[in-house]
N, CA, C and O of each residue as an XYZ file, in Angstrom:
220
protein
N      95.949    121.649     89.395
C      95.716    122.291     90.670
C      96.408    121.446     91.747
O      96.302    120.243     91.982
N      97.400    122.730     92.545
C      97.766    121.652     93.577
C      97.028    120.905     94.965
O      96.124    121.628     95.383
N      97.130    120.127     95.463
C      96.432    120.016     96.662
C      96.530    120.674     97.991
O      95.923    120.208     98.955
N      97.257    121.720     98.080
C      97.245    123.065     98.609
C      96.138    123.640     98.131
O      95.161    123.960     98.808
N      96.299    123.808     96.720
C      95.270    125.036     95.846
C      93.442    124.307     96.328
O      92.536    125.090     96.614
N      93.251    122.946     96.327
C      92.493    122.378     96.462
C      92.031    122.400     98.027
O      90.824    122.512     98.243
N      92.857    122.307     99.040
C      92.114    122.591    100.213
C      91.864    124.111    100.299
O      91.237    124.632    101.221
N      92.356    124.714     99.359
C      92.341    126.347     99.608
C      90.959    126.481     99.379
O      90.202    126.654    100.334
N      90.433    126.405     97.919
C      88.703    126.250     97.075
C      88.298    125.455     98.312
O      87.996    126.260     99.193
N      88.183    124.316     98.691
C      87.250    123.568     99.422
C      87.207    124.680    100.752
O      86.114    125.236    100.861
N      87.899    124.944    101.433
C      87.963    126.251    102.392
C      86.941    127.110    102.443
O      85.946    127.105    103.168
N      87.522    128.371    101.012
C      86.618    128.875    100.789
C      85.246    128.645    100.700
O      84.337    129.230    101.290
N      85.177    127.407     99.612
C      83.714    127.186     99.803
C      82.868    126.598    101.058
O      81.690    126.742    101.384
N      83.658    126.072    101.476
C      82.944    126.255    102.930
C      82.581    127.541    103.937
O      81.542    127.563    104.596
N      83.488    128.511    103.963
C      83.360    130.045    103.797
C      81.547    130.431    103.492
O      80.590    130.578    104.253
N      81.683    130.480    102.258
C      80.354    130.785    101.664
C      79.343    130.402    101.702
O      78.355    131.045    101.350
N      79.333    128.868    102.288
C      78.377    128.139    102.417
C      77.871    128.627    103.821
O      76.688    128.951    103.932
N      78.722    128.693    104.899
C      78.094    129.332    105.965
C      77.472    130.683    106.125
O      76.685    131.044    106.999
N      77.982    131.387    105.091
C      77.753    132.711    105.067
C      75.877    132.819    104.297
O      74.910    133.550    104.510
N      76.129    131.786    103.479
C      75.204    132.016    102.624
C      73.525    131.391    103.871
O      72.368    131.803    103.788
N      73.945    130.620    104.598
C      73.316    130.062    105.760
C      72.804    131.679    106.950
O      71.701    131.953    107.424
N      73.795    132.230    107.045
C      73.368    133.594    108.051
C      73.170    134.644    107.315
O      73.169    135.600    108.091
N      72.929    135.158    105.790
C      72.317    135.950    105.790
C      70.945    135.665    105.528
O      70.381    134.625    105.189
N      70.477    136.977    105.792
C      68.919    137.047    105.818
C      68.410    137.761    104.715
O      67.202    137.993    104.751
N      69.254    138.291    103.436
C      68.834    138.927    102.588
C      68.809    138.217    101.463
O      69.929    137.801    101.170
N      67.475    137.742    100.284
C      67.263    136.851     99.532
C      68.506    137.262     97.898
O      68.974    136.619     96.958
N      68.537    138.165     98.218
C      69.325    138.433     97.167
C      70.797    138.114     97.551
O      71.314    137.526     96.601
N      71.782    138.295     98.714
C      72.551    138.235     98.763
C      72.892    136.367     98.724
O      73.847    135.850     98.146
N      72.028    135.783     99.352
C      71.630    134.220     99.769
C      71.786    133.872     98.034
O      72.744    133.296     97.518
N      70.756    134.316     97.438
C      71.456    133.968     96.001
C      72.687    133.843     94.908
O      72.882    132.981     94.052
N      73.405    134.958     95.235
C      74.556    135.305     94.873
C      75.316    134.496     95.563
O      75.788    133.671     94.781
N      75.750    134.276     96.868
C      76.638    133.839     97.425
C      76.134    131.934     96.630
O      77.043    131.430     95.970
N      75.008    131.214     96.734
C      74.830    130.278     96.063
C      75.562    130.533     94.836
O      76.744    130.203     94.936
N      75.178    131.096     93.520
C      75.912    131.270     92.722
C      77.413    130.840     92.495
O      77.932    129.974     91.789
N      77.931    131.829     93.411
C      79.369    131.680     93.596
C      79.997    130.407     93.967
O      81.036    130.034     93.421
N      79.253    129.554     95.109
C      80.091    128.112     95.429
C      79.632    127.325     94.094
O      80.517    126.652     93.566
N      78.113    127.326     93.367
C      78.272    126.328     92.537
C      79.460    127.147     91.443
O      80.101    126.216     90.957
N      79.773    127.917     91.113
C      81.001    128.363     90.071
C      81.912    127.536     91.178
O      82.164    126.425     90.712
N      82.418    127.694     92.332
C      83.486    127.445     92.627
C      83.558    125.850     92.234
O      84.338    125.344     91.427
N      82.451    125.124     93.080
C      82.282    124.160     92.881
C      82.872    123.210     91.442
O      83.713    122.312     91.429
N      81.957    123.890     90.123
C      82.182    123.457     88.844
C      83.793    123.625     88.853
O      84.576    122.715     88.581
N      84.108    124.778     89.167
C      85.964    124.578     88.924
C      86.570    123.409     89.640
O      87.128    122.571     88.932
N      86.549    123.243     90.830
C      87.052    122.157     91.220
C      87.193    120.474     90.854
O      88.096    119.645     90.970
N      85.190    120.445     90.135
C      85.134    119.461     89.027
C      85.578    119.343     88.115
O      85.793    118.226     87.644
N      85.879    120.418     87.530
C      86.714    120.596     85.980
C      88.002    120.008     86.410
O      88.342    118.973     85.837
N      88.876    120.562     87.444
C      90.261    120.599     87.599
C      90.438    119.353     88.036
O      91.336    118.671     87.542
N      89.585    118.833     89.065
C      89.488    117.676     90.163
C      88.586    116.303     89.859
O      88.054    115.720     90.804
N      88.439    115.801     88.439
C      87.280    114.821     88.157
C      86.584    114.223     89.162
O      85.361    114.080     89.150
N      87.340    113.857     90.062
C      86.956    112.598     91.520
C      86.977    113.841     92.619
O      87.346    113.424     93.717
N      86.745    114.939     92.610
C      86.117    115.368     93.543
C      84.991    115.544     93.979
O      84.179    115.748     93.076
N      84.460    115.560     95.263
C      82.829    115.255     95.028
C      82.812    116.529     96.058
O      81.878    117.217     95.646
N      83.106    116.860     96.637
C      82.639    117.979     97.776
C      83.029    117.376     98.810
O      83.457    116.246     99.042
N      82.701    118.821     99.752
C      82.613    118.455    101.307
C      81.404    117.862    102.014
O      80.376    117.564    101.405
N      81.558    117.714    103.238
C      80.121    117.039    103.557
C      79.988    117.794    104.447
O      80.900    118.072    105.226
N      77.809    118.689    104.550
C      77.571    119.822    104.545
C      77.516    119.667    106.288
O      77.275    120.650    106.988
C-alpha cells in the first residue's frame, strides 16, 4: 500500500468516525463502527506499525 493509499484509508476512516459520532440511529452507529474496525484491520494487515489516528 502506497502512502497516498494510506492517507486515503486513514481519511476515510476518519470520515466514519465522525459520522458514526452524529448519528442518532443505534443501528446505523453500529454498522458504521463495523466498517472502521474492517478498515482499520486492513491497514494493520498492510501497515504493521500503524497504530491509528488520534481521536
Amino acid at each position: 500500500m502506497t502512502e497516498h493509499q494510506v492517507r486515503e484509508q486513514e481519511f476515510q476512516i476518519a470520515r466514519y468516525r465522525r459520522l458514526e459520532r452524529e448519528v442518532t440511529d443505534p443501528l446505523a452507529v453500529g454498522l458504521l463502527h463495523i466498517i472502521i474496525e474492517d478498515l482499520e484491520a486492513g491497514l494493520r494487515r498492510d501497515q504493521p506499525d500503524w497504530h491509528g489516528l488520534c481521536d
